[in-house]
MARTI-862921 format. One record per residue (C-alpha): z, y negated, x negated; residue in three letters. Coordinates in nm, 3 decimals, padded with zeros to 5 digits. Each point is the difference from the previous one (the first is absolute). Layout:
# residues N
         Z         Y         X   rest
         Z         Y         X    ALA
...
//
This chain:
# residues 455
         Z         Y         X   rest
    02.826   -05.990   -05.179    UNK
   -00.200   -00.036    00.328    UNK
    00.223   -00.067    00.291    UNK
   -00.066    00.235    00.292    UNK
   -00.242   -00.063    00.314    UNK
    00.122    00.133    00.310    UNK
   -00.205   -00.021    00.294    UNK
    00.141    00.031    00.350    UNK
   -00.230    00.120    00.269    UNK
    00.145   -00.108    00.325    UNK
    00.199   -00.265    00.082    UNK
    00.204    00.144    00.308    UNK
    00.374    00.121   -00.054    UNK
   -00.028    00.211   -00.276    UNK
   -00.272   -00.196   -00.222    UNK
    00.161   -00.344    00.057    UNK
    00.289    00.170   -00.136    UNK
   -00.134    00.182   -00.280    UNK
   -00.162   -00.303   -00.116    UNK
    00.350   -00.236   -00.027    UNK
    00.182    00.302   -00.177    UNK
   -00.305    00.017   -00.248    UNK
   -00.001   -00.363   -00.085    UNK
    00.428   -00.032    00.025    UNK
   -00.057    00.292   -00.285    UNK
   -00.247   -00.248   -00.250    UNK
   -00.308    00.177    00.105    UNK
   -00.324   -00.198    00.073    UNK
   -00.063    00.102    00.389    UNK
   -00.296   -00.060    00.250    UNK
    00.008    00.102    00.368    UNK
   -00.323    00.061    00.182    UNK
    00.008    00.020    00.370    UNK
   -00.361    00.075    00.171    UNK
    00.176   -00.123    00.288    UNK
    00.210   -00.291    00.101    UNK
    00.404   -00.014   -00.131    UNK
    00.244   -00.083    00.246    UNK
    00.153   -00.361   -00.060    UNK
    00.387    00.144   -00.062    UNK
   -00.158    00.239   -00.289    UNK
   -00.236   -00.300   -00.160    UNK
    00.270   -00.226    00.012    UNK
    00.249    00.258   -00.201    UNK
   -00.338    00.014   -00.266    UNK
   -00.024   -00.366   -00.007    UNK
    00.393   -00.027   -00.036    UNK
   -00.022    00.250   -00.286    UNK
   -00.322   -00.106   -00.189    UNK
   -00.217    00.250    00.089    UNK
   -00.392   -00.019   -00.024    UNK
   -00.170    00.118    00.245    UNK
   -00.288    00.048    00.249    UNK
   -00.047    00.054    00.395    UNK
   -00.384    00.094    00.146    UNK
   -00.135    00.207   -00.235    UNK
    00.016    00.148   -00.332    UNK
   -00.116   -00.204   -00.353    UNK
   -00.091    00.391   -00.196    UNK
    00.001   -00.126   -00.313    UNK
    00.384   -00.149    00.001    UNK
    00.078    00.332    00.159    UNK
   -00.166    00.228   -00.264    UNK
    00.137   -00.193   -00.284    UNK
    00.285    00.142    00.128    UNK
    00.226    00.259   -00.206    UNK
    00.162    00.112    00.294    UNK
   -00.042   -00.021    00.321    UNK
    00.272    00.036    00.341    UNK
   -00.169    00.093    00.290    UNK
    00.157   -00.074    00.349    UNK
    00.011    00.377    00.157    UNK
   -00.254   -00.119    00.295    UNK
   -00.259   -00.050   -00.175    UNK
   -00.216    00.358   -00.036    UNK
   -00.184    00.130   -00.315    UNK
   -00.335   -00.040    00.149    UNK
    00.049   -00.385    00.014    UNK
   -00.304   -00.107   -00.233    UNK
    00.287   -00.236   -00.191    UNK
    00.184    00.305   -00.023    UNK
   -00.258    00.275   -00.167    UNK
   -00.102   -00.326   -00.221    UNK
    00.356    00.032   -00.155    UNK
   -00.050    00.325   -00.065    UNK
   -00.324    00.024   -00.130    UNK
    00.139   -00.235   -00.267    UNK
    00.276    00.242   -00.082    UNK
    00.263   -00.267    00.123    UNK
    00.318    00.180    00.084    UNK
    00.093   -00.047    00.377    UNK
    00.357    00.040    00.098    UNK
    00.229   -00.053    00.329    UNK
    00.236   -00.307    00.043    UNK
    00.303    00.303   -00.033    UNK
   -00.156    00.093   -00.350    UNK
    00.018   -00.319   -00.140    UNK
    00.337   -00.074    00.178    UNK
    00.217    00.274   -00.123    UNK
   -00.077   -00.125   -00.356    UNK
    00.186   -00.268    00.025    UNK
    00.325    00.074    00.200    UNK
    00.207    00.090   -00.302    UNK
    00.271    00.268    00.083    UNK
   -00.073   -00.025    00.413    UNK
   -00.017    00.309    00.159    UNK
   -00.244    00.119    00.304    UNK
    00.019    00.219    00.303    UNK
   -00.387    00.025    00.115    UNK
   -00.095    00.100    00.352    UNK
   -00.370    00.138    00.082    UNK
   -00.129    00.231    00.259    UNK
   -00.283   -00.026    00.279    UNK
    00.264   -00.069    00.254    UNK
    00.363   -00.140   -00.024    UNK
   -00.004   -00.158   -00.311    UNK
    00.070   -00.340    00.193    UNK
    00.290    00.084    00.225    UNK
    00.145    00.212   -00.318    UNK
   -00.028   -00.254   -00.251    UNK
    00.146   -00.249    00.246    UNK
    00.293    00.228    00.014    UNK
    00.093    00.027   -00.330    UNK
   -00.071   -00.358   -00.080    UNK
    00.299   -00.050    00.260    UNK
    00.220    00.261   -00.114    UNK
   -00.028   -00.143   -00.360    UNK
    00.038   -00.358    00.124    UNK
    00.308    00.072    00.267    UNK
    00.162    00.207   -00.315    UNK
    00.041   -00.309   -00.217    UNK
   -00.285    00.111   -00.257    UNK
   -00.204   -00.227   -00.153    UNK
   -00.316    00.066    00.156    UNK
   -00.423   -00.163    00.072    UNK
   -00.211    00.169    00.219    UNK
   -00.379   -00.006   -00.066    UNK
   -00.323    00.161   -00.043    UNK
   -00.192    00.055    00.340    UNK
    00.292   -00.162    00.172    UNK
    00.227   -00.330   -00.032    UNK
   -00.061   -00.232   -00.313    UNK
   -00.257    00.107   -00.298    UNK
    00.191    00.217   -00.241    UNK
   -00.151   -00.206   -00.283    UNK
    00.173   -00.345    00.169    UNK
    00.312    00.169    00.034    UNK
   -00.039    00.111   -00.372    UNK
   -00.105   -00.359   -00.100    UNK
    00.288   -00.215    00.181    UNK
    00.306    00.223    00.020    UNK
    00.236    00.266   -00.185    UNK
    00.012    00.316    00.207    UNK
    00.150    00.335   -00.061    UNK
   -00.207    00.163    00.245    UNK
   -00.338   -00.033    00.103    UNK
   -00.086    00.205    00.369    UNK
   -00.413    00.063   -00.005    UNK
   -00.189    00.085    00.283    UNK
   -00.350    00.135   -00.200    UNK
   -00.261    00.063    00.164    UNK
   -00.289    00.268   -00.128    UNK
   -00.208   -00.328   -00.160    UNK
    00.278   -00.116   -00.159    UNK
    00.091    00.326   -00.171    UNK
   -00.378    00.048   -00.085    UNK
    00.059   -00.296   -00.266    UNK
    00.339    00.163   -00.165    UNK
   -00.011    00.121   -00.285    UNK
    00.309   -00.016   -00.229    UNK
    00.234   -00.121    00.308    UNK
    00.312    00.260    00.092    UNK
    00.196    00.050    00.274    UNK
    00.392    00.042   -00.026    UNK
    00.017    00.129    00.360    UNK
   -00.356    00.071    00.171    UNK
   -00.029    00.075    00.339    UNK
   -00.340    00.206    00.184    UNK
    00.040    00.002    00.370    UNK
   -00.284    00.178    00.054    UNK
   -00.395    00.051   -00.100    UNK
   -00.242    00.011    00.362    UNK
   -00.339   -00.151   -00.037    UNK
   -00.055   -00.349    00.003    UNK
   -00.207   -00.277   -00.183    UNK
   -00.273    00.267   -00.075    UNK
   -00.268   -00.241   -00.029    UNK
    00.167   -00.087   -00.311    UNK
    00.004    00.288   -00.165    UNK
   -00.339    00.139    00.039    UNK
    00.093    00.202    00.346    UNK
    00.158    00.234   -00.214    UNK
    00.382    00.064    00.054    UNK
    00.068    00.203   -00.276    UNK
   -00.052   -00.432   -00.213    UNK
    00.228   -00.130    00.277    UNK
    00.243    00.258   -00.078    UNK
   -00.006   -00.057   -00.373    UNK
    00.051   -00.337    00.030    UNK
    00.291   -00.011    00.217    UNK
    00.166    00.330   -00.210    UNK
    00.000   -00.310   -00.331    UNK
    00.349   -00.083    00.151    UNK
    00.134    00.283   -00.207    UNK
   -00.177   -00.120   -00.312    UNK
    00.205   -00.040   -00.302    UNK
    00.317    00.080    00.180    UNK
    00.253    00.177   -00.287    UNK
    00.291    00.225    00.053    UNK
    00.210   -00.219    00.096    UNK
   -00.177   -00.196    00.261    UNK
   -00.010    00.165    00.381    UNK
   -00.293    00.045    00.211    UNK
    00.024    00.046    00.422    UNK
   -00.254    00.148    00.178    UNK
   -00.067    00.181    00.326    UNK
    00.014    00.386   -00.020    UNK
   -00.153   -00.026    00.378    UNK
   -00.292   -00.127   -00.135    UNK
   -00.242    00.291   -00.108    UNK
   -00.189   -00.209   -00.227    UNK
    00.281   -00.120   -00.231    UNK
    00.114    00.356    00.010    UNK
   -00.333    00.098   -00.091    UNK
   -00.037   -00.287   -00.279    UNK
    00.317    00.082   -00.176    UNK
   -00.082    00.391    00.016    UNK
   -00.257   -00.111   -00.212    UNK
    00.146   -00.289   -00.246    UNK
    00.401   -00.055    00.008    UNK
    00.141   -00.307   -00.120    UNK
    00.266   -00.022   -00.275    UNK
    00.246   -00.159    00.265    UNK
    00.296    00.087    00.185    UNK
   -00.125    00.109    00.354    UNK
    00.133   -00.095    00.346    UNK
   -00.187    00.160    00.292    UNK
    00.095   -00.090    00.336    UNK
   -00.141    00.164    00.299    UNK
    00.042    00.101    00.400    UNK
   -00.240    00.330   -00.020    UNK
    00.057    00.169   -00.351    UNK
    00.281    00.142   -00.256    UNK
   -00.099   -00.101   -00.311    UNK
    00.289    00.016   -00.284    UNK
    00.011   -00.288   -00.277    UNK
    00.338    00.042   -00.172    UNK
   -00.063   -00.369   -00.036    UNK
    00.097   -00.059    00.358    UNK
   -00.141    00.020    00.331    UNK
    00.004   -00.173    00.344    UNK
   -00.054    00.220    00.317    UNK
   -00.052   -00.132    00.347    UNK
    00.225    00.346    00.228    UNK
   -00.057   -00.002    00.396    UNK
    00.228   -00.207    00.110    UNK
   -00.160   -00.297   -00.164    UNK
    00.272   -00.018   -00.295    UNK
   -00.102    00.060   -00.382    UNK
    00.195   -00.044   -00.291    UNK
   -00.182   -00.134   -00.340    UNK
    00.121    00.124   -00.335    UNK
   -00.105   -00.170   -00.287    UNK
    00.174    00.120   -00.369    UNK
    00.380    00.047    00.097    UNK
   -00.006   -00.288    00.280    UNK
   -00.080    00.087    00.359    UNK
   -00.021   -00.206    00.336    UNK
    00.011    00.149    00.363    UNK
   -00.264   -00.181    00.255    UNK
    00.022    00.043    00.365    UNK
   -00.343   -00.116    00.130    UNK
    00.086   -00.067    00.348    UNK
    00.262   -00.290   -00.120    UNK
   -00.370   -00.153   -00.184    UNK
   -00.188   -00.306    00.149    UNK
   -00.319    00.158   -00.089    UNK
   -00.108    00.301    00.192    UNK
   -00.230    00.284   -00.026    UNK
   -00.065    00.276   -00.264    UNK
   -00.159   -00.250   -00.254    UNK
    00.269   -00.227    00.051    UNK
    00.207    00.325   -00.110    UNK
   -00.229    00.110   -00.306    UNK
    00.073   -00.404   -00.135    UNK
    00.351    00.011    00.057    UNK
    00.008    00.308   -00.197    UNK
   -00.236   -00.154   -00.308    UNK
    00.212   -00.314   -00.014    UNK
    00.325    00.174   -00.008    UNK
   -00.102    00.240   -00.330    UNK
   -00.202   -00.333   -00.128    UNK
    00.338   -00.205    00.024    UNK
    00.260    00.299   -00.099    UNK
   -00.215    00.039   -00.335    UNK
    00.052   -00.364   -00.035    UNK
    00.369    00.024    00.044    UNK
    00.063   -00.175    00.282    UNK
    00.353    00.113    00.183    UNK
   -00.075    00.289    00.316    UNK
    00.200   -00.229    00.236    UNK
   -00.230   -00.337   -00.060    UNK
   -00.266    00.212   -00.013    UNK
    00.115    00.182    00.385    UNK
    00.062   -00.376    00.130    UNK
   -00.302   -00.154   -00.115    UNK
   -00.254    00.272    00.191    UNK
    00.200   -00.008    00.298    UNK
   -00.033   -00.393   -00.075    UNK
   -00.390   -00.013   -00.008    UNK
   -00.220   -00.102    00.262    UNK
   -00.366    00.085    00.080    UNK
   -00.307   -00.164   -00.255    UNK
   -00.203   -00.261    00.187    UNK
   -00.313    00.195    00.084    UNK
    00.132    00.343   -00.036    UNK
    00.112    00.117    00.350    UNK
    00.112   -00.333    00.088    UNK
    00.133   -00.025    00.369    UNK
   -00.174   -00.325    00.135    UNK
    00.179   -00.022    00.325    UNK
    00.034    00.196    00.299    UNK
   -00.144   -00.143    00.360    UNK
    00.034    00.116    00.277    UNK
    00.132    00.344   -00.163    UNK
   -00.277    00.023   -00.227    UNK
    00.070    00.012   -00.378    UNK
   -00.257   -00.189   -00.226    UNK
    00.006    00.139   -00.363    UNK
   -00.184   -00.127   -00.280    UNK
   -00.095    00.189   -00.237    UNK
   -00.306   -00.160   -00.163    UNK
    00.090    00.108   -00.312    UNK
   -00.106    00.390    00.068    UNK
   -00.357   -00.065   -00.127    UNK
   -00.058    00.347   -00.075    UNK
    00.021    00.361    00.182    UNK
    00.344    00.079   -00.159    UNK
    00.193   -00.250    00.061    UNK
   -00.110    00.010    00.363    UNK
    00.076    00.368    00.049    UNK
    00.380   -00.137   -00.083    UNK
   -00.017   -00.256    00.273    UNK
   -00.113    00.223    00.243    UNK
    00.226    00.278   -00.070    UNK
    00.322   -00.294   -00.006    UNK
   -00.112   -00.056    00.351    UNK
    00.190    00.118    00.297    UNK
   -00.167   -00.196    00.287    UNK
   -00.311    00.075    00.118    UNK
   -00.263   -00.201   -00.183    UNK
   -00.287   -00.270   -00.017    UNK
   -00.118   -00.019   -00.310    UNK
   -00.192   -00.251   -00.097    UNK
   -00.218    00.121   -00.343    UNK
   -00.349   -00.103   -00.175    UNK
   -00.141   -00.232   -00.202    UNK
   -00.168    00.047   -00.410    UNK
    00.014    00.409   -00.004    UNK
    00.031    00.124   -00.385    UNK
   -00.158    00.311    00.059    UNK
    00.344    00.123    00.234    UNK
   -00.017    00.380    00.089    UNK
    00.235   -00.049    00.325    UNK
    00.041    00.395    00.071    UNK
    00.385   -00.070   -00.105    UNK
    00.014   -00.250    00.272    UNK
   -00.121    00.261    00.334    UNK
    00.301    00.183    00.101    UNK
    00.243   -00.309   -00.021    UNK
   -00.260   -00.183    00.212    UNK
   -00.107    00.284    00.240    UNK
    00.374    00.047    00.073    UNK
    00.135   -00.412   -00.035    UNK
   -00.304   -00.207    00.053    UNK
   -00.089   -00.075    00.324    UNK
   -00.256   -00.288   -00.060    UNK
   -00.184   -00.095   -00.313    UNK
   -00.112   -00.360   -00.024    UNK
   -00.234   -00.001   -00.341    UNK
    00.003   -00.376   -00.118    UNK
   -00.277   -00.029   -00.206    UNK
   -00.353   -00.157   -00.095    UNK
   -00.152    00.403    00.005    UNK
    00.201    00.239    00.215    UNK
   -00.206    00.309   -00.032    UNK
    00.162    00.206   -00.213    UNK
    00.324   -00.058    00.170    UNK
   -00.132    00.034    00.308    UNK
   -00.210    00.338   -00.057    UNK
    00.337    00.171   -00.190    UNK
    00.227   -00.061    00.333    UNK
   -00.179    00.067    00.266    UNK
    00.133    00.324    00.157    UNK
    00.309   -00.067   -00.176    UNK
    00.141   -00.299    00.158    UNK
   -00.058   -00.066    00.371    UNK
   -00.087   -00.363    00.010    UNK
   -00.223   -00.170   -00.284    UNK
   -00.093   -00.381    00.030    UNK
   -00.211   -00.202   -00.269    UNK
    00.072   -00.347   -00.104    UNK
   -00.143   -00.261   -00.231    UNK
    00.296   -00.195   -00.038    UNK
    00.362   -00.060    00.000    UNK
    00.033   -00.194    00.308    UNK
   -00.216    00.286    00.204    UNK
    00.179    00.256   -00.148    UNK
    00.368   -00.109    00.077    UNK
   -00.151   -00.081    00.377    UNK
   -00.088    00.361   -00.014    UNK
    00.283    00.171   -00.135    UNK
    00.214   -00.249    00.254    UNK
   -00.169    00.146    00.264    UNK
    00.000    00.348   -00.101    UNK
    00.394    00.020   -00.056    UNK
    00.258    00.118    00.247    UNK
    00.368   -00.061   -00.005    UNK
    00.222    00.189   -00.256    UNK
   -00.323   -00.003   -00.218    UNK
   -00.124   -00.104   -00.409    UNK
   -00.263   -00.211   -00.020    UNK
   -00.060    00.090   -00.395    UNK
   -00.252   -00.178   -00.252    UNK
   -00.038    00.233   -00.246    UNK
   -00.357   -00.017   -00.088    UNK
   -00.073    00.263   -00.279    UNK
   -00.273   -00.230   -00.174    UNK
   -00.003   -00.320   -00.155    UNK
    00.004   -00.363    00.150    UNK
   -00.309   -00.175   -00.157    UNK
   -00.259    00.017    00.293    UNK
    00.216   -00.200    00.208    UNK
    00.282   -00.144   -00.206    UNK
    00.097   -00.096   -00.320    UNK
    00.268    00.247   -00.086    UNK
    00.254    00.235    00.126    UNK
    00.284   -00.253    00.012    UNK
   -00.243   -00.221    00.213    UNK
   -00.144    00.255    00.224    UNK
    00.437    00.054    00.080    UNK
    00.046   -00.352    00.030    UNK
   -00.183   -00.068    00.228    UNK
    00.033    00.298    00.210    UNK
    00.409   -00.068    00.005    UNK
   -00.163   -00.394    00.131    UNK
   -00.174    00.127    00.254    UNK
    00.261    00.239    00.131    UNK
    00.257   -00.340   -00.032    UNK
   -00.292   -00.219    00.184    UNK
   -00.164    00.200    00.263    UNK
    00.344    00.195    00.142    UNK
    00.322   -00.089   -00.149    UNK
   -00.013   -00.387    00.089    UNK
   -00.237    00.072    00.310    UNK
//
């Protein structure tokens, strides 16, 4: 009998990954990287025997294939891409080909346009603090298919993005989680958002009777979506602005900043204002991580200490120091209009926000009303400026254009007053002027430490 190819495209986190658990199962694996692969990830190929090749792509090894596991940053239009599929190759996602191999292993799968990271994060801890058994992986921490390759867990916690649950086909979530559905990625999905919303509604797929499935009922989308298609799982809504019934369980967020989550016959009482994290969306994952980790039996009082435990993400609404009574927050991981609108509205000093860069097609209408009434000074940080620029003025008193990071911070310095936020928050992506998000917040929390904490 023929052993099986498997081609790995990508050779970043998830493809270096994919590729050791493919070979540690007996099948023959190649991993093609257009790019260059970092030396930590080669050396784990070398260490486990794994062909491969950096710099471009060798087609015919990669259509011999008869499968292939495509990292989720690489788009369909790449021409290696739509090759693979014009040979009728099948094309899954690093989780697809995971989830095959992790024996009895359950999941609890995070997605959403905003909050997935912070949320995940959370119930990662609450899982870990409570004794369980537990990886995290996916679009955060170590590559799923590693942690399925070198270790015994009983839990797996997935961040997923969109691309990833474009390539899942037979995979099931015990316990999945959709914070919400806003626009974002677009250019990936045809500018259509009706694809985008498809994709990231797959968390539901194959879910049976007994499996759960927590959700927004804020969100009018998801509301909309499961008007229209409901899944054969046990619901859990939580929610600040609706009264939606799930005789499932429920977690609602009541004025005085309290909710209490009910998931089955176990329940757990939150008071917000005792949380590290602050804000509304801090609220909304508190809520999702509760039900999440209820449904997974964890005890109400571990799961109460653990949330009051957790401190802020790095890059989400980071505080970056305060000088001079001014508080720097970081929060270069708000690359798109939603998870801005969040910041803002968490913000209770008057504001410089610092926003721009690669726009993704943002309609920032959500965005005017927060910024008429918080924003006193825009600084757009970015290699084009115009859009941003054009959609403020008249809503924001003070609007100053930079090409850089270093101008930028000089300006937002400048602008800020005492008992102000200087906030980066830049609604786009980072690759005009930086690498990533995580770098673009690096080195915004380095200038802050360089230019006015040690001055």
């Amino acid at each position: 009998m023929k052993q099986r190819q498997i081609v790995v495209l990508g050779g970043g986190i998830s493809g270096y990954g994919s590729a050791i658990l493919a070979k540690k199962e007996g099948l023959q694996v190649f991993l093609s990287d257009a790019g260059n692969i970092a030396p930590l990830y080669r050396s784990r190929l070398d260490e486990w025997g794994v062909e491969y090749e950096q710099g471009g792509h060798t087609m015919e090894r990669i259509l011999a294939a008869s499968e292939v596991v495509k990292s989720p940053g690489i788009p369909e239009k790449a021409p290696v891409v739509k090759a693979i599929r014009e040979a009728g190759i099948p094309v899954i996602s690093e989780m697809e080909f995971a989830c095959r191999y992790m024996g009895d292993a359950r999941t609890i799968c995070i997605t959403g346009s905003n909050g997935k990271t912070t949320t995940t994060s959370l119930i990662y801890k609450i899982m870990r603090d409570a004794g369980l058994n537990v990886a995290l992986g996916g679009n955060i921490g170590e590559s799923f298919a590693y942690s399925v390759a070198t270790g015994q867990y009983d839990w797996y916690v997935l961040e997923l993005s969109s691309f990833q649950l474009d390539g899942m086909y037979r995979f099931r979530a015990d316990i999945g989680v959709l914070m919400n559905i806003t626009p974002d990625h677009l250019d990936r999905y045809g500018y259509c958002f009706q694809n985008y919303v498809d994709s990231k509604m797959r968390i539901t797929q194959n879910q049976r009777t007994c499996d759960w499935f927590v959700y927004s009922a804020d969100d009018e989308v998801i509301r909309a979506e499961l008007a229209k298609r409901r899944p054969r799982s046990r619901e859990l809504p939580f929610m600040a602005h609706s009264a939606v019934a799930s005789g499932a369980g429920d977690a609602s967020l009541e004025a005085d900043g309290r909710f209490t989550a009910t998931a089955g016959t176990r329940s757990v009482e939150i008071d917000t204002a005792k949380m590290q994290i602050k804000g509304l969306h801090n609220a909304y994952d508190a809520m999702a991580a509760a039900l999440a980790t209820l449904a997974a039996g964890v005890e109400p009082a571990k799961i109460r200490q653990s949330i009051y435990d957790f401190s802020p993400v790095e890059h989400r609404l980071e505080p970056a120091g305060e000088v001079d009574g001014v508080l720097y927050i970081n929060d270069s991981k708000a690359t798109n209009v939603d998870s801005v609108w969040y910041a803002l509205e968490s913000m209770t000093r008057p504001v410089v926000w610092i926003a721009g860069g690669t726009d993704k097609g943002n309609d920032y209408a959500p965005l005017k009303e927060f910024a008429r009434s918080k924003v006193h000074t825009l600084v757009c940080m970015g290699l084009d400026n115009t859009k941003l620029e054009r959609e403020f003025a008249g809503v924001v008193p003070h609007i100053v254009s930079t090409s850089s990071l270093d101008e930028a911070m000089k300006a937002a310095s400048a602008a800020a007053h005492k008992g102000d936020a200087v906030l980066l928050s830049p609604a786009c992506a980072s690759f005009d002027l930086f690498k990533n998000y995580e770098n673009r917040g690096e080195l915004f929390k380095q200038w802050v430490r360089d230019n006015l904490i040690k001055k």
